[in-house]
N, C-alpha and C positions, 0 to 999 in steps of 0.2 A: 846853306839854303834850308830853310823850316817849310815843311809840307805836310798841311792838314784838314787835307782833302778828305771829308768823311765818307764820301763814297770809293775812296780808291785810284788809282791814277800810273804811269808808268814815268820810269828815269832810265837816260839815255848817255849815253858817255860822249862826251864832246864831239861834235862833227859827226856821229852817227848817222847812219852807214860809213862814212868815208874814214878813213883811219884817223886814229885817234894821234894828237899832236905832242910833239915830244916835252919834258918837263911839265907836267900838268898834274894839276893837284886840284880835286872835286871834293864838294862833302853835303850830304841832305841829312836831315834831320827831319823824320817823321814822328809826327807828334796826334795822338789821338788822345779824345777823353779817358777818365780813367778808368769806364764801364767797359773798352772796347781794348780787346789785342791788334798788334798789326802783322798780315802776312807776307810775307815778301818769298818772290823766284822770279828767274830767270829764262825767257824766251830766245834769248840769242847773247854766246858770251864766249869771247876769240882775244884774248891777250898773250902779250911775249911772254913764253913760260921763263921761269928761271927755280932756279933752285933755293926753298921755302919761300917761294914768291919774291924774292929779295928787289927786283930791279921796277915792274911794274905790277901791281893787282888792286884788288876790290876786297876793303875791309867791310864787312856788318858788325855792328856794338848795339847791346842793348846796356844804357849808363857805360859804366867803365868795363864790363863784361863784353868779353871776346865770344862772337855764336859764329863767326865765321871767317876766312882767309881765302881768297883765291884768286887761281891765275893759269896762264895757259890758255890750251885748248881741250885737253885730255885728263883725265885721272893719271896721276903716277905716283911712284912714292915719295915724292918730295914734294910734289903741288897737288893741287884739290881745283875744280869747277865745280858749280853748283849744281848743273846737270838738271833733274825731275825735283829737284827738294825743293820742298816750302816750309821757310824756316818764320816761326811766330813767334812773337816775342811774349814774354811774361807776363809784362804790363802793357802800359801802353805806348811802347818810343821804341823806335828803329831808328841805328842810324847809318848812312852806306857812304863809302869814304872812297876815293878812287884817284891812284896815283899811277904817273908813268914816268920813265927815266927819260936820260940824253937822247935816245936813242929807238925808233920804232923802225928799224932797219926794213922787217918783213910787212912792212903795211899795215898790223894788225886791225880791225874794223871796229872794236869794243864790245859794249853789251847795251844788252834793251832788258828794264830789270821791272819786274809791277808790281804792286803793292797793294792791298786790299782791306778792309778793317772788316772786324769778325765780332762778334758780342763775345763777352768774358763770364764764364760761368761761377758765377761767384760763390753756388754751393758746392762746388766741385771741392773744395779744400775746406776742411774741417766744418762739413754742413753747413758753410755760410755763418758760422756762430749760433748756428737756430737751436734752440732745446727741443725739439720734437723736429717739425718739417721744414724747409727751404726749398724755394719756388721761385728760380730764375727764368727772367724777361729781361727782355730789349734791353740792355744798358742800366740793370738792376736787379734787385731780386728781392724776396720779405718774407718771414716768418710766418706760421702758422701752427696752431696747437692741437692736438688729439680728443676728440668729441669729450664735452665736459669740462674741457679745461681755457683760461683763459690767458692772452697773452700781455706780459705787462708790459711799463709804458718803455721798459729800454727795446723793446719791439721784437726780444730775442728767446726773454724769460717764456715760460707755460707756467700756469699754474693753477689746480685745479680747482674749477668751481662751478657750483651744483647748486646755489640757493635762489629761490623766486623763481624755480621754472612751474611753468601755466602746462598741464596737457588738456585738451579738450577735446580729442577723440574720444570716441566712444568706447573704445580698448586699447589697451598700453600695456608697457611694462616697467618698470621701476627695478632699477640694481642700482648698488654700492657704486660710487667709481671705479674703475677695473676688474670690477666681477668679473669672473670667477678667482681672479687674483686678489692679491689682498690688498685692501682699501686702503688710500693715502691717510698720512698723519693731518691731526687739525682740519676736521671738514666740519662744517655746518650748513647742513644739505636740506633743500623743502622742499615738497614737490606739490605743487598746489593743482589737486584734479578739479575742474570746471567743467563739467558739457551741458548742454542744454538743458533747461528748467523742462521738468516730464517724466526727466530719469533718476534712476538712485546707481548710488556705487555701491561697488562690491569689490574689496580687495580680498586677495588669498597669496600666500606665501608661499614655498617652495620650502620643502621640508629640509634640505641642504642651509641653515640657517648659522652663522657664525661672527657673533659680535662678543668681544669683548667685557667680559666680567668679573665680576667682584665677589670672592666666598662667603662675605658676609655679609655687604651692603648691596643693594639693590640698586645694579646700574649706575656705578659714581664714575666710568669711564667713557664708555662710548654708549651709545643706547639710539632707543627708536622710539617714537610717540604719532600718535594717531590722533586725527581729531575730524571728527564725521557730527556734523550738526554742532548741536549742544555737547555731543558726549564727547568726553575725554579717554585715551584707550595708553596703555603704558605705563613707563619705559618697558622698552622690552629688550633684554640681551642673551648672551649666554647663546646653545645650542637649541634651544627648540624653538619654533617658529612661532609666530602670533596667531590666534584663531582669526576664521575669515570673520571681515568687518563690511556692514552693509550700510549706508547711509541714509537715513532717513530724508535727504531731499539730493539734488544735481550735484553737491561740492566735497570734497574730503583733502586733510590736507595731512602731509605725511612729513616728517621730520627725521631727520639724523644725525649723530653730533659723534666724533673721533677727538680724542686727544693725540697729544704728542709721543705717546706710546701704541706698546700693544702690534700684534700681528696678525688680523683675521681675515679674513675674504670676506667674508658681510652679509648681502642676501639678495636675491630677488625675488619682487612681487608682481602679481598680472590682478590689470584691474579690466574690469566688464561693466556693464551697462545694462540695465532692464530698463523697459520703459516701467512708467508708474499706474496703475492699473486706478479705473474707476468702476462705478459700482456693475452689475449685468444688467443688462437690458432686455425686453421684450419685445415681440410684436403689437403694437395693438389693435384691439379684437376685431375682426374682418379685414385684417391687413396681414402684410409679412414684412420681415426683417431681415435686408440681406447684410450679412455683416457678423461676426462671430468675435472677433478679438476684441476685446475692450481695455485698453493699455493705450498708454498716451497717441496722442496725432493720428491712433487709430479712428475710421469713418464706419457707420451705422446707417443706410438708407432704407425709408422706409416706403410701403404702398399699398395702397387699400385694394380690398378686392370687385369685380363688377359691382358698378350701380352705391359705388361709396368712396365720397373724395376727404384728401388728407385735412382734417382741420393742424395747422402747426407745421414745424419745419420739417420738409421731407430728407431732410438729416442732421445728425447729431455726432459731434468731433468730442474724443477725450482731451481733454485739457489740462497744463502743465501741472495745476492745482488737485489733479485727482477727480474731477466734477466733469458732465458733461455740457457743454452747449446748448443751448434753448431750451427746448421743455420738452415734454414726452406729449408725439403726437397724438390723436383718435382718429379714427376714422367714423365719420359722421353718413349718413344716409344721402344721398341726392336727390335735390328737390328739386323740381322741374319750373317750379311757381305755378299761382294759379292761371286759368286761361282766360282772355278775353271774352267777353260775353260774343253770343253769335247772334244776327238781326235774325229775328225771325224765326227764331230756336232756342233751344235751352242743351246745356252740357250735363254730365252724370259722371262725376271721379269719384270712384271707387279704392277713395283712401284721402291722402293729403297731399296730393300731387308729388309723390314720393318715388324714387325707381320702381319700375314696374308697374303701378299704379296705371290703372285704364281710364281714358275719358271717352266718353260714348257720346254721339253727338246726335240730337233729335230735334226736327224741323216740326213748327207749329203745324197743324192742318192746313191742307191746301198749299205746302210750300214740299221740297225733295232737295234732297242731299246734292251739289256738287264736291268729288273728290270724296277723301275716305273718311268713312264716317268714326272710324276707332282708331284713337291715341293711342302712344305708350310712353310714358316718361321713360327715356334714355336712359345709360349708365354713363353721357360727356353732357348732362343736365336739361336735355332740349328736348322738345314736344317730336316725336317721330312726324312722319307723313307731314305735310301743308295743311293750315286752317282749314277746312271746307266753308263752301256756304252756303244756307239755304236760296232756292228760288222760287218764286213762283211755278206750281204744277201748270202745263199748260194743257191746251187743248182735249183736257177730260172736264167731263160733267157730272153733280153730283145726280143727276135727275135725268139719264140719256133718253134721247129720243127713242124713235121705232125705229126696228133693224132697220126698214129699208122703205121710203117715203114715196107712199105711189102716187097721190097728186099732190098738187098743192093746197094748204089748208093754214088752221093754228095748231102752234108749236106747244111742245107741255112745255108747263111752267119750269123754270132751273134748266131747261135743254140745250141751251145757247148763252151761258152765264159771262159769255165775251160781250155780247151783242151792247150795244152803246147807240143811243140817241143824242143825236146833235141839232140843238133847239138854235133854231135864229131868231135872238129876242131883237125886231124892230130894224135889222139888216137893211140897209135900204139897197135900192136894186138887185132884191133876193126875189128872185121865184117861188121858190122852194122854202116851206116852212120848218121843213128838220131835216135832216140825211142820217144816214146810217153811219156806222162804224164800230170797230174792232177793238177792245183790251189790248195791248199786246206786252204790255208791260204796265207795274204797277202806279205809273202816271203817266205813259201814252197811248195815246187811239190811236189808230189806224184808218183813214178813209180817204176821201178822194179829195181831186186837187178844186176842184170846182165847185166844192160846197164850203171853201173857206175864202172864196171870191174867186170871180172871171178874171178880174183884172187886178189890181190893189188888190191884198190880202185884208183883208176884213180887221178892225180892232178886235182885241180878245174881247172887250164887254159885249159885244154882239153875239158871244158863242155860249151855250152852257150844255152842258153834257151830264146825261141818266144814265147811269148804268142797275144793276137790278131789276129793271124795268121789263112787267110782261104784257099788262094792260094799260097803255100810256092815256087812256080814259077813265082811269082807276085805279092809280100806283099803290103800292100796295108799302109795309114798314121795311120790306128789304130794297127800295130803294132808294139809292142814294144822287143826290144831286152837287154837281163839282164846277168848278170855273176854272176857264182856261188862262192857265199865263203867260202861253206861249203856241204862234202857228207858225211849224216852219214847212212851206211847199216848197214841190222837188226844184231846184233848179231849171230843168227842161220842159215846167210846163208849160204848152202850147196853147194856147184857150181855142184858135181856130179848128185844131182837130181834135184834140184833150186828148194827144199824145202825153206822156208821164202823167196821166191824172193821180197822182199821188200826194197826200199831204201827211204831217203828224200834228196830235195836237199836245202841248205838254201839260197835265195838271197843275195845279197850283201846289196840290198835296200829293200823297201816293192816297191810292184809295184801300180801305181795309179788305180783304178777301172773304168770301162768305160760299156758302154754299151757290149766291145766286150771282155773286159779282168773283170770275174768275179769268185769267185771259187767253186766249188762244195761241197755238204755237204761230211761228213764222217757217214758209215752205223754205226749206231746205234749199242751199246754192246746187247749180247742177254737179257740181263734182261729187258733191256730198250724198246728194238722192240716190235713192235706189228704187223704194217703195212710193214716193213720193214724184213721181214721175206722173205729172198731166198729159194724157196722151187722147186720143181723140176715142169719144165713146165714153169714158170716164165719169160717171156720175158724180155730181159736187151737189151742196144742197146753198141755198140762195136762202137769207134770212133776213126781214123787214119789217118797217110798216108801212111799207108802199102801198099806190092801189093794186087791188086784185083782177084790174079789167082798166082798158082802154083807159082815154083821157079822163073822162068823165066817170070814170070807177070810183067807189067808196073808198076811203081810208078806213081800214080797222085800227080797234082798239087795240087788240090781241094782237103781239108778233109772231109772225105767218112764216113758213118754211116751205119752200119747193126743191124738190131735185131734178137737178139741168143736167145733162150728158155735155163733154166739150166736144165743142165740134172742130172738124179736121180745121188748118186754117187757111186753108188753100180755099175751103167750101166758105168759109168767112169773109175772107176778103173779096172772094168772087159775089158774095152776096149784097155788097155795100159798093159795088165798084162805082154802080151809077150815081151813088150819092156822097158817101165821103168813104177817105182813105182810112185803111186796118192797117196800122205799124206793127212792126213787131215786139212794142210795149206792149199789145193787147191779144185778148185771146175773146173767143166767143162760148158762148153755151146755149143750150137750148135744143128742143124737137126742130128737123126740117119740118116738120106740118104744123107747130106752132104749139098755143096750148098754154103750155110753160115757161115762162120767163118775169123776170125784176122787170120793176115797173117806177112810176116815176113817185120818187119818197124813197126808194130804195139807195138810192144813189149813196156812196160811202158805205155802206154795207159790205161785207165779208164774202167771197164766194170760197168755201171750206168743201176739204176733202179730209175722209178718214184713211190715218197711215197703217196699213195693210198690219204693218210690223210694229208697231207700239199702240194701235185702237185710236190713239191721239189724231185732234184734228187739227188742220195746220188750213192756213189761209193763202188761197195759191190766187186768188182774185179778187178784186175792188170795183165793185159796181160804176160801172163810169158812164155809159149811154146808149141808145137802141132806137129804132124808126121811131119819129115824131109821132105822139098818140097813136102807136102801132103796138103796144106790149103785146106778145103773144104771139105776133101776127107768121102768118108759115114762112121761111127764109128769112126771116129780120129777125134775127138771133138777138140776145142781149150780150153787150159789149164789157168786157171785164181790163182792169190793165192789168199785166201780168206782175204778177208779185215778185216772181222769181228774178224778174230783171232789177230791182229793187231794194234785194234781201240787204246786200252790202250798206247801201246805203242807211239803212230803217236803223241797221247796227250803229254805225257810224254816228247817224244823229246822237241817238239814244245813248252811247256812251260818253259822245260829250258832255253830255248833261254833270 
């Protein structure tokens, strides 16, 4: 029976467990590949002993060779059992043979016998045939040769070889083959150094130098040659070593050649690597250079100092060529650009808008700086601080009134340079041939809501407006005459009680500012007031060409100025209760005993106060209405609409614009 089972397996003697039967005759033949041995023992083995095994036992053969006999139960000196042994065969074949006589009298039981395959170590016996190393695996094994040397094709030979090796580290070393022993016959060895384009080589020798020479001829046996660029260096032999050799670019190639004689050890050499240096570099001027080494793939970064930016690359790489990268940069000055012109002003730079460089900002007459008036060109290229911009000065006069205005009368000429006449050319269903009104910016008036119509708002051609104007019987060259292109009244006006008596009017143009055409402030919102607080008792001054007296009173030429005290509004509205209602859009002024008050022609006009805290005059009311041909009269106050309820809005229009 042939058994070859590569994993292993067990054999059993006939009838195992039960005794084995008499005249019997077994035989396996285990058979493995020829990479593998086979192991064979015994876990249970009970046969009729006899003397040299004669009558029953268990033979093992590997081929015709005897590795084993046994029988019994016991060691003794005539028979053998296999007992603890594991017997392996050589190659790869076991075979177990198992006989028994006439006669198994005592029952014997047999044996249970197992077998196992094992890899064969095929360098075990005469290194596998390898000339250097043997390296068994799994059901084989293979050659291998000693650094330098290669294995030929019967896959057993070494033999050594050294030519076409590439190094391209940056540092190495180079020996003979078996340095420090001495160098095989017949070599032809080159050792080709390549690193990186940037560097140069540099070989040096080890003063321990021994190649083979000639007392006459120069090198005709073994020798060394160099070859570093274009130059040629060599043969070199004998004892003394080569001087160090440097390469004028990344490559240097090294040669060496043995004959069939001769007994030297040879030499070795350490090669290094510089980078390749380019030329030094500077800062330039109002910059600095961080960076010091200038040798290949080295980096140079450069930077200007405050208020001067890099013209060129803010770095510069050494390059494989020796040269560096882009170009050398400067540092240039920072120019902020020139400034847009400013309405209503003129600028002043004090240089060419250059770092540091100041721009001074200056508003035409009659206009004030908002925000700061002095620039500084940056050192990140930008104008410091926000544009400003000029505004119109308000509520000051080039020509101010008297401190303090004891009745009413005419005003000096320029005292009221806000003051605005509003003509109704041809109005139909107008009463009133002109109203008053306020500058308050340099294309809106200020005035009330019922002299741009009761009902319908009036077409603009209906309206034209004087400003400059002091004797509107006699205008004089500072007046100027303007047309409206625009009325827009308040939302809330009421025409029944002329509750928001408010309107604006918009110019067609801005008007130019003059000594005598200037606009008044707007009163202050209440959170904002401090000084500007109308409080009862409060003198304001009342400006017109109203009449000066009852219905049937003269219109003057001359614009007239009174000062009204405000009165409580509790006293106000109790004074009008019998006739019509005082909201709290309105405020009054005027003497309890009479005397003083706007009159009819006034209407649209200004009721101004001076702010405590800037001299400026700001308009905290708008002439709006008072007893029927009553001006004057004791308790029948003149009725004003209150500005301050207003202010937001007047903004509002006016920046729509």
């Amino acid at each position: 029976m042939t058994i070859n089972e590569l994993y292993g397996g067990h054999i059993l003697s006939p009838g195992y467990p039960d005794p084995y039967a008499d005249d019997t005759s077994f035989f396996w033949n285990i058979t493995m590949p020829e990479s593998f041995h086979v192991q064979l023992y015994f876990s249970d083995f009970d046969l009729e002993s006899s003397y040299m095994c004669e009558y029953d036992y268990v033979k093992v053969m590997e081929g015709d060779k005897l590795v084993g006999l046994f029988c019994g139960t016991e060691d003794t000196d005539t028979e053998k059992v296999p007992g603890d042994r594991v017997i392996e065969s050589v190659g790869s074949q076991l075979s177990l043979e198992f006989k028994s006589d006439f006669s198994n009298v005592d029952r014997h039981r047999g044996f249970t016998a197992h077998y196992r395959v094992v890899d064969r170590d095929e360098c075990a016996v005469d290194n596998g045939g390898c000339h250097h190393f043997c390296h068994n695996y799994i059901s084989g094994y293979y050659c291998s040769c000693r650094a330098g040397y290669w294995i030929m094709k019967d896959r057993e030979t070494c033999k050594f070889g050294c030519s076409r090796q590439v190094l391209t580290a940056l540092s190495g070393t180079i020996t003979t083959p078996e340095y420090p022993r001495l160098y095989p016959k017949v070599l032809d060895c080159d050792w080709k150094i390549q690193v990186e384009p940037g560097y140069v080589v540099t070989l040096q020798f080890d003063d321990d130098f021994d190649v083979e020479q000639h007392p006459e001829v120069s090198c005709p046996y073994d020798n060394l040659k160099i070859q570093a660029g274009d130059e040629k260096y060599g043969p070199y032999c004998g004892k003394t070593a080569p001087p160090t050799i440097t390469s004028t670019d990344h490559k240097m190639h090294v040669f060496f050649h043995s004959d069939d004689s001769g007994e030297n050890k040879g030499f070795r050499a350490t090669y290094f690597t510089t980078a390749r240096p380019c030329e030094a570099l500077s800062a330039p001027v109002w910059g600095t250079m961080e960076g010091s080494n200038f040798t290949y793939s080295q980096r140079v970064s450069f930077t200007c100092g405050e208020g001067y930016y890099l013209d060129g690359p803010d770095h510069r790489v050494c390059q494989a060529d020796g040269t560096w990268s882009g170009v050398q940069p400067t540092c240039q000055l920072v120019n902020c650009g020139p400034l847009p012109n400013i309405s209503n002003g003129a600028i002043e730079v004090d240089g060419n808008f250059s770092y540091s460089d100041i721009a001074i900002y200056r508003c035409d007459d009659f206009y004030e700086m908002v925000g700061e008036g002095t620039r500084f060109c940056e050192a990140n290229g930008k104008w410091s601080e926000t544009e400003p911009s000029c505004k119109p000065i308000c509520g000051e006069s080039s020509f101010p009134s008297r401190d303090r205005i004891v009745g009413g009368g005419p005003s000096k000429q320029g005292a009221w340079p806000w003051q605005a006449l509003v003509i109704h050319q041809g109005a139909p269903r107008i009463r009133k041939p002109f109203c008053g009104g306020a500058l308050v910016d340099k294309r809106w008036i200020l005035t009330a809501a019922h002299c741009v119509g009761e009902n319908d708002v009036l077409p603009t051609g209906y309206l034209n407006v004087s400003l400059g104007l002091h004797n509107r019987k006699e205008p004089d060259n500072n007046v100027v005459y303007l047309e409206v292109g625009r009325i827009i009244r308040h939302p809330d006006w009421n025409k029944d009680n002329f509750d928001s008596d408010v309107a604006l009017l918009e110019l067609r143009e801005e008007v130019n500012l003059t000594d005598y055409i200037r606009p008044v402030c707007l009163q202050r919102t209440a959170r904002e007031r401090s000084g500007q607080d109308v409080q009862e008792g409060r003198a304001g001054v009342v400006t017109g060409w109203g009449r000066t007296s009852n219905l049937f009173g003269s219109e003057p030429g001359i614009l007239q100025e009174v000062e009204v005290p405000v009165v409580d509004q509790e006293e106000c509205v109790s004074a009008y209760k019998e006739d019509y209602p005082v909201t709290g859009n309105m405020m009054c002024a005027g003497l309890r005993v009479g005397g003083k008050d706007s009159c009819d022609g006034d209407s649209g006009g200004p009721l101004q106060f001076q702010d405590p805290d800037t001299s400026r005059f700001y308009v905290a009311g708008i002439v709006s209405w008072g007893q029927p041909g009553e001006c004057g009269r004791a308790r029948k106050y003149g009725v004003y609409a209150r500005v301050e309820n207003f202010v937001q809005w007047i903004k509002d229009t006016i920046a729509e614009e």
